[in-house]
C-alpha positions in Angstrom: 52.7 -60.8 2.1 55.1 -57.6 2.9 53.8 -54.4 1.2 55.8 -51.5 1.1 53.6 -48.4 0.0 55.9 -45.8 -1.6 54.6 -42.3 -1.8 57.2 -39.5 -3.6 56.7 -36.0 -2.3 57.2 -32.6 -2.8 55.9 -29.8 -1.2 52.5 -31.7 -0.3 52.0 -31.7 3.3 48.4 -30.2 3.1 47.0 -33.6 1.4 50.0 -36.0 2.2 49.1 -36.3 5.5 45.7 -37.9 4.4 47.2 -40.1 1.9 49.4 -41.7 4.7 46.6 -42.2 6.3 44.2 -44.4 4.2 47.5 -46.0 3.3 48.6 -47.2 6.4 44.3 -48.6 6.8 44.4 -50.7 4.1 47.8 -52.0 5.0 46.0 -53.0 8.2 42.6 -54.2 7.2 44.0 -56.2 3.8 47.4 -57.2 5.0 47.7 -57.0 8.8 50.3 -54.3 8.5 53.0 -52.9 6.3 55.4 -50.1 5.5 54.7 -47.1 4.3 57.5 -44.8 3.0 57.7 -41.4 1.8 61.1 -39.9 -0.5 60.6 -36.5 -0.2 62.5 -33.9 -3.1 63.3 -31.5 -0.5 60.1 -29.9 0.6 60.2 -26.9 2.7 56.8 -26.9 3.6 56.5 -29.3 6.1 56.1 -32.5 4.3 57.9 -35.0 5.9 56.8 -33.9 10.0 53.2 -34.4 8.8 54.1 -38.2 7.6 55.7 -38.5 10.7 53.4 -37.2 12.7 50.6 -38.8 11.2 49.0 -41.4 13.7 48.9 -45.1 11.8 47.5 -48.4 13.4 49.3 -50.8 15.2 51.5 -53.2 12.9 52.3 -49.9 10.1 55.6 -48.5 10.2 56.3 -44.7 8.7 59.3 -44.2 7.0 60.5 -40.5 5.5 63.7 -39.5 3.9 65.3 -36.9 1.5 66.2 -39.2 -1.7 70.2 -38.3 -2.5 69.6 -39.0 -6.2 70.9 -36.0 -7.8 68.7 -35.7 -10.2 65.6 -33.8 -8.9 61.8 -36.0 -9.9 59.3 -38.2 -8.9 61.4 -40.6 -11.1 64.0 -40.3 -8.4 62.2 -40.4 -5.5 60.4 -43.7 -6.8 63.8 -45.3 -7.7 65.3 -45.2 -3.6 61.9 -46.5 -2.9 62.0 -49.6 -5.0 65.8 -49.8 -3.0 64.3 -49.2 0.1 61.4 -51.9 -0.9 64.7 -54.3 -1.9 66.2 -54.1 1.4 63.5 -55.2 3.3 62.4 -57.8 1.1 59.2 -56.8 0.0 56.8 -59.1 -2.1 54.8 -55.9 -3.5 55.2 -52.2 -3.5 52.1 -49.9 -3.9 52.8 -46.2 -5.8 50.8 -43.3 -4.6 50.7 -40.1 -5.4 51.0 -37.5 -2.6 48.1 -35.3 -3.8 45.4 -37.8 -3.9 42.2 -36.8 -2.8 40.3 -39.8 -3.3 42.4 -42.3 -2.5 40.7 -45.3 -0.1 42.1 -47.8 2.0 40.6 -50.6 -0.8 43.4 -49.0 -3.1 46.6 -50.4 -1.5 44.6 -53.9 -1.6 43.5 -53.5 -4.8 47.2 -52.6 -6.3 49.0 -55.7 -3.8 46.4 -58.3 -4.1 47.0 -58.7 -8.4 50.7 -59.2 -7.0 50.2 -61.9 -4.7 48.2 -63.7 -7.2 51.3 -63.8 -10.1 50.8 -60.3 -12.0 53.6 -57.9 -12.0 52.5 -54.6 -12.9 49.2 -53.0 -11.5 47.5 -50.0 -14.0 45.2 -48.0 -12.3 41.9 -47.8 -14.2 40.4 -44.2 -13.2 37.3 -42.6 -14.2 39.0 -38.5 -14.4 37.2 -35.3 -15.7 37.5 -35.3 -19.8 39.9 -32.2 -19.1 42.0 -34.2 -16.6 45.3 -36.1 -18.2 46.0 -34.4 -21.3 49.1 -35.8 -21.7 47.6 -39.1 -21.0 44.6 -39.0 -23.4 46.7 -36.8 -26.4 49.9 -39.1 -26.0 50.7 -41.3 -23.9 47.8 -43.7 -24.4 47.2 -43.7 -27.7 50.5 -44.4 -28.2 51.2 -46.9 -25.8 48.1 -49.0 -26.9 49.1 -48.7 -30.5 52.7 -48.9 -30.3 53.3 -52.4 -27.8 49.4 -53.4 -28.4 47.6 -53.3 -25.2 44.6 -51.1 -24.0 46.1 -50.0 -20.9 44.0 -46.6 -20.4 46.4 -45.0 -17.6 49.7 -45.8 -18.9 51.3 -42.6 -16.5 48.6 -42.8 -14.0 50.8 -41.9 -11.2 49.7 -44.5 -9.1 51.0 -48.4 -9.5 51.8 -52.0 -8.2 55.3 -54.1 -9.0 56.1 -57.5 -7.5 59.3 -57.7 -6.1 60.8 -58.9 -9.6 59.9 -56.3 -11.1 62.1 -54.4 -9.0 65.4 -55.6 -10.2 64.1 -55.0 -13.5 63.3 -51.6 -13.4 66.7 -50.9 -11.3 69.3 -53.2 -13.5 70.8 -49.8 -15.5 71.4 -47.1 -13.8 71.9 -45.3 -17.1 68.6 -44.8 -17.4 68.0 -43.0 -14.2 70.1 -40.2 -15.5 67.7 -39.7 -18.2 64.3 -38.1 -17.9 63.1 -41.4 -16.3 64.4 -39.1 -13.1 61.7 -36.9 -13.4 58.0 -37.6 -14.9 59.2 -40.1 -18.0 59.0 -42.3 -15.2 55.5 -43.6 -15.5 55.7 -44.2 -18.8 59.0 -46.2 -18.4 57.4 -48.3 -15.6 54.3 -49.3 -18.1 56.6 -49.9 -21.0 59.3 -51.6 -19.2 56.7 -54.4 -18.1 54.9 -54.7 -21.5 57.8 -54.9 -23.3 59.5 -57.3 -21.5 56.4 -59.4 -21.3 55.3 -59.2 -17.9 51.5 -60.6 -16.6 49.5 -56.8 -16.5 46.1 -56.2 -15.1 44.6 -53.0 -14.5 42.2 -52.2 -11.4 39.2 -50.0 -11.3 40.0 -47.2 -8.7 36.8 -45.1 -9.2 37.0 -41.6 -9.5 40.7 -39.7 -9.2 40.4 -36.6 -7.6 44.1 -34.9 -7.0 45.4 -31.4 -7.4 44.6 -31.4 -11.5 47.2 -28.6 -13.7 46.2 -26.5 -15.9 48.3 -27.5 -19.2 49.1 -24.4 -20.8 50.5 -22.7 -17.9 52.5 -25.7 -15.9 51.9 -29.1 -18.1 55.2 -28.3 -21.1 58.3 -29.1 -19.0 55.8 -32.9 -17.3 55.5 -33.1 -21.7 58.6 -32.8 -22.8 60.0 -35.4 -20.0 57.3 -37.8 -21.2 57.5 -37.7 -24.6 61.2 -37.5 -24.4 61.6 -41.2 -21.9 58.1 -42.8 -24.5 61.0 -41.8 -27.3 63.9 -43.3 -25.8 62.0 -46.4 -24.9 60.7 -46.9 -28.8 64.3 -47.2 -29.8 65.2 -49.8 -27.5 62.6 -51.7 -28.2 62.3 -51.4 -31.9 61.9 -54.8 -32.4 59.2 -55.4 -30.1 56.6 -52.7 -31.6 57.1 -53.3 -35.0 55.5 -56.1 -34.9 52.2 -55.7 -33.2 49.2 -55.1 -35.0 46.3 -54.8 -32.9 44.8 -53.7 -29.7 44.6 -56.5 -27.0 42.3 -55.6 -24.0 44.2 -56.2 -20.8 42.4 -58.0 -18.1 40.8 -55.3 -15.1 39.4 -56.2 -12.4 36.5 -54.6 -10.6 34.0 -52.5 -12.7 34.1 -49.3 -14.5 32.6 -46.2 -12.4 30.6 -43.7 -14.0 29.7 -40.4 -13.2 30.7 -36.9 -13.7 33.8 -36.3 -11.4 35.2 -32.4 -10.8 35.7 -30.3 -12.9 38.8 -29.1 -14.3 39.7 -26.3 -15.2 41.2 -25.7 -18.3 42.0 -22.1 -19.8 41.5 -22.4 -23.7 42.6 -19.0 -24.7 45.8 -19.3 -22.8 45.9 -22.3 -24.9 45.6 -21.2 -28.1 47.7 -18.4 -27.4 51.0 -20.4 -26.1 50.4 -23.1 -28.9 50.7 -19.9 -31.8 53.7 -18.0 -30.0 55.7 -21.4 -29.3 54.8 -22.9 -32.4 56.3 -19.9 -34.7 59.6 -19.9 -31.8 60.2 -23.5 -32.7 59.1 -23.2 -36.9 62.9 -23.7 -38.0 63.2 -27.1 -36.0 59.9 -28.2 -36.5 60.0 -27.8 -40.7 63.5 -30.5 -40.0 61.4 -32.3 -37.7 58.2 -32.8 -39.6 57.9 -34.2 -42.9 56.7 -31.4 -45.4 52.6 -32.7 -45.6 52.7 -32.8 -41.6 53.8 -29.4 -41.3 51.9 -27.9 -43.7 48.6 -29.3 -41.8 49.7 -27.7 -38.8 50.1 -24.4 -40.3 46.2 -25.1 -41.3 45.5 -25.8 -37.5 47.0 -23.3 -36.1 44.6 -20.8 -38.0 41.6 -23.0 -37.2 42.3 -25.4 -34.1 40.5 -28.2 -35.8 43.3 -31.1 -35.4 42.5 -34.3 -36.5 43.6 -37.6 -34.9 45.4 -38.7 -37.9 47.4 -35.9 -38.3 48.2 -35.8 -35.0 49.3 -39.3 -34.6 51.8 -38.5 -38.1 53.2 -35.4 -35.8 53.9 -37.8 -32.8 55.3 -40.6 -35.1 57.8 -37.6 -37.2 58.4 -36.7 -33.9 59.8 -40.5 -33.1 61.4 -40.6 -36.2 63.3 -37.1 -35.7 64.4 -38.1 -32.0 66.0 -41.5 -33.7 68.0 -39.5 -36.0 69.1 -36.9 -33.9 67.2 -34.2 -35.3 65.3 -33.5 -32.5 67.4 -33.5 -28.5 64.0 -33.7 -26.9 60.9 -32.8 -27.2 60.4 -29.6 -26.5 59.6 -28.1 -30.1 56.3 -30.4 -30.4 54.4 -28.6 -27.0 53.4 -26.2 -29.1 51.3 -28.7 -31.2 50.4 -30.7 -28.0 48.6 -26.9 -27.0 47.0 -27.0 -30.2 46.2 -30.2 -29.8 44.4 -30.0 -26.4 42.8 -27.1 -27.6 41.0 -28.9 -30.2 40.0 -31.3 -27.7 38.5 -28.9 -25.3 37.0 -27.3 -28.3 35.3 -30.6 -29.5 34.4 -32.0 -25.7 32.9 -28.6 -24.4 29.6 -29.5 -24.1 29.7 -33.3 -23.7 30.0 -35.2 -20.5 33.2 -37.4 -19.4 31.5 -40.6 -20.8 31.1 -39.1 -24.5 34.5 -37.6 -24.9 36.2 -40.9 -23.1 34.9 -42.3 -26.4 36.9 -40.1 -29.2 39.8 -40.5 -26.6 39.7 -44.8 -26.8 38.8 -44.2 -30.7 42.2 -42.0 -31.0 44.2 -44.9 -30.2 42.5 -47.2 -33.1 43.3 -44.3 -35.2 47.0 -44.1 -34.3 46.9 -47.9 -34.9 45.7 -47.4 -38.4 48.6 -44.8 -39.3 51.0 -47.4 -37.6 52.2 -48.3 -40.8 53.3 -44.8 -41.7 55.6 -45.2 -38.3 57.1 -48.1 -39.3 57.9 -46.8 -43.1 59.3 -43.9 -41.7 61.1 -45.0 -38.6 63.1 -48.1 -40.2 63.5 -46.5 -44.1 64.1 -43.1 -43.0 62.6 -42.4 -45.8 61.5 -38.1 -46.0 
C-alpha cells in the first residue's frame, strides 16, 4: 500500500523535525517505506531545512514545498497535499500535525491500516488534558455528534486518515477552498464531508496528545470563528441529511481507551471572563438580531454569574445556525464572546476534577444538544422568531 504522510507547517521547526521523524519509522516498520511531505505557509524560521535535513530510513522519501494557494491556512496547506497524494497515486494519506509531541511511529499505521482494510476516514481518538480542545469539547463535538448522529469524539483533531477516494471528494469544488475551509474550518469539513456523504468511519485510539496546547482567551477567537463559520456552511448544504437523525450511534474504534492524567494546560480564567464581558457588550446590537429574545436574555444572566448551562448553550449555537442561514450573521465572530463565557464555566465546574470526570459532562453535552435538537429544526426550517 503507498502512504503519503502529509504534515502542514508553519513556523514549527523546533518540533517538526521530530514529527518527520517517527513518521518516516512507521512508514518503514508498517509499510516498507512511504512519502512524507510537508506544505509549509511560509515559515521563516527554518522549517522546511529541518524536514530536509532530517535523516529518514531507507525506502522514505522527504518532500517540502511552499503551498501557492492564496489563501493562507492549514486548510490550504492540506489541500496541495491531497494533490500532491493524487499525483503519485497514493492508496492512503496520514495527517499530522507539525507540533506533536507524542506522536509514535504506531500512529501512521494506525491511521493507514483502517484504509487498507475499506474505511475512508480515520478519527483520532485522544485522551487530552480537560482544558485542552475547547473548541472541540464546547462545539464542535457536541454538535457534530448531535447534528449528523455519530459519537465521533475528535471531530477537528488535527490529525487524520483518507483513502485515496476520499481525495476526489474532498477536492471536487474548489469553491469551497476559498471559504474558511482554507484555514482551520478545515477539520471540521473533512469529518463532515465523510459522514455526510456516508463514508465507512472508524476512529483509533492514539493515547495521550501532547502538542503545543493555546490558551483560548488570548489566541483561540480567530481558530473559533473559522470553525464555527465552515460547521455553519456545511449545515446548510446538508440540510437534509441532519434533519433527520435522531440519535447518537457509536462509531467503531479500534484499540483501547488510555487513561491517565496527561499535562496540564494552562488556561487563564480571569482573562477569560474578562474578554467574554468586553466582547460580549461590543457585539450586543448583533447578538439581540442573532439570538432569539429568551437566549439572550440568559446570557445577560451568565455573564453576571458564569454559570452556563448546556441547554442554553446548545439554543445559542443553534440561533447561531439559524442567524448564519438567514444572513443575519456574515460569520461567527459575535458568538466568541459566549464561547469565553462558555469555557469559563467549564473551567469553573472541572477545576478540581480529573480529565476522566469532566470527559463525562463533555460526552453528556452532546446528549443534551441532542435533546434541544428539535428546537434546531423548528427554528432552522420555520424561521420562526
Amino acid at each position: 500500500m503507498k502512504v503519503v504522510v502529509g504534515i502542514p507547517s508553519y513556523n514549527n521547526a523546533d518540533t517538526i523535525g521530530f514529527v518527520v521523524k517517527q513518521a518516516a519509522e512507521g512508514l518503514k516498520k508498517y509499510f516498507g517505506g512511504g512519502i512524507i511531505v510537508n506544505a509549509d505557509g511560509g515559515s521563516t524560521d527554518g522549517t522546511r531545512d529541518v524536514v530536509l535535513s532530517t535523516s529518514v530510513p531507507e525506502g522514505v522519501e522527504v518532500h517540502s514545498f511552499v503551498y501557492k494557494w492564496p489563501i493562507p491556512g492549514k486548510g490550504s496547506a492540506m489541500k496541495e497535499i491531497m494533490e500532491f497524494a493524487r499525483e503519485r497515486d497514493a492508496d492512503a494519506v496520514v495527517f499530522v500535525d507539525s507540533d506533536l509531541r507524542s506522536i509514535t511511529p504506531e500512529w501512521i499505521y494506525k491511521f493507514a491500516k483502517p484504509i487498507e482494510e475499506g474505511y475512508d476516514f480515520v478519527a483520532p481518538l485522544y485522551l487530552r488534558h480537560k482544558w485542552d480542545g475547547t473548541i472541540t469539547n464546547n462545539i464542535a463535538y457536541p454538535m457534530t455528534a448531535s447534528l449528523y448522529g455519530f459519537d465521533i469524539r475528535q471531530p477537528i483533531g488535527g490529525d487524520f486518515g483518507i483513502s485515496a477516494k476520499m481525495i476526489d471528494l474532498y477536492l471536487e469544488d474548489e469553491e469551497v477552498w476559498k471559504t474558511d475551509v482554507a484555514r482551520f474550518g478545515v477539520d471540521i469539513f473533512l469529518t463532515t464531508t465523510a459522514i455526510a456523504n456516508k463514508k465507512k468511519v472508524v476512529q483509533v485510539s492514539l493515547g495521550m496528545k501532547i502538542h503545543n496546547p493555546k490558551d483560548p482567551a488570548s489566541s483561540l477567537g480567530p481558530m473559533f470563528n473559522q470553525v464555527v463559520g465552515t460547521l455553519y456552511m456545511l449545515m446548510k448544504k446538508y440540510e437534509n441529511i441532519w434533519k433527520n437523525v435522531k440519535e447518537i450511534k457509536p462509531v467503531e474504534t479500534w484499540g483501547e481507551e488510555v487513561s491517565g492524567e496527561p499535562e496540564e494546560v494552562k488556561v487563564n480564567l480571569e482573562l477569560l471572563k474578562q474578554r467574554a464581558r468586553e466582547l460580549f457588550y461590543k457585539e450586543k446590537e448583533i447578538l439581540k438580531k442573532a439570538l432569539a429574545p429568551e437566549t439572550y436574555f440568559g446570557v445577560e444572566k451568565v455573564l453576571e454569574s458564569f454559570d452556563f448551562p448546556d441547554e442554553l448553550w446548545a439554543k445559542v449555537l443553534f440561533d447561531g445556525a439559524v442567524a448564519y442561514k438567514l444572513g443575519i450573521l456574515k460569520n461567527a465572530e459575535p458568538l466568541i464572546p459566549l464561547y469565553f463565557a462558555k469555557t469559563a464555566d467549564f473551567v469553573i465546574k472541572t477545576m478540581d476534577m480529573p480529565t476522566v470526570e469532566a470527559e463525562k459532562l463533555v460526552r453528556r453535552r452532546a446528549k443534551v444538544f441532542l435533546e434541544q435538537k428539535d428546537y434546531l429544526i423548528e427554528r432552522w426550517f420555520g424561521h420562526s422568531r
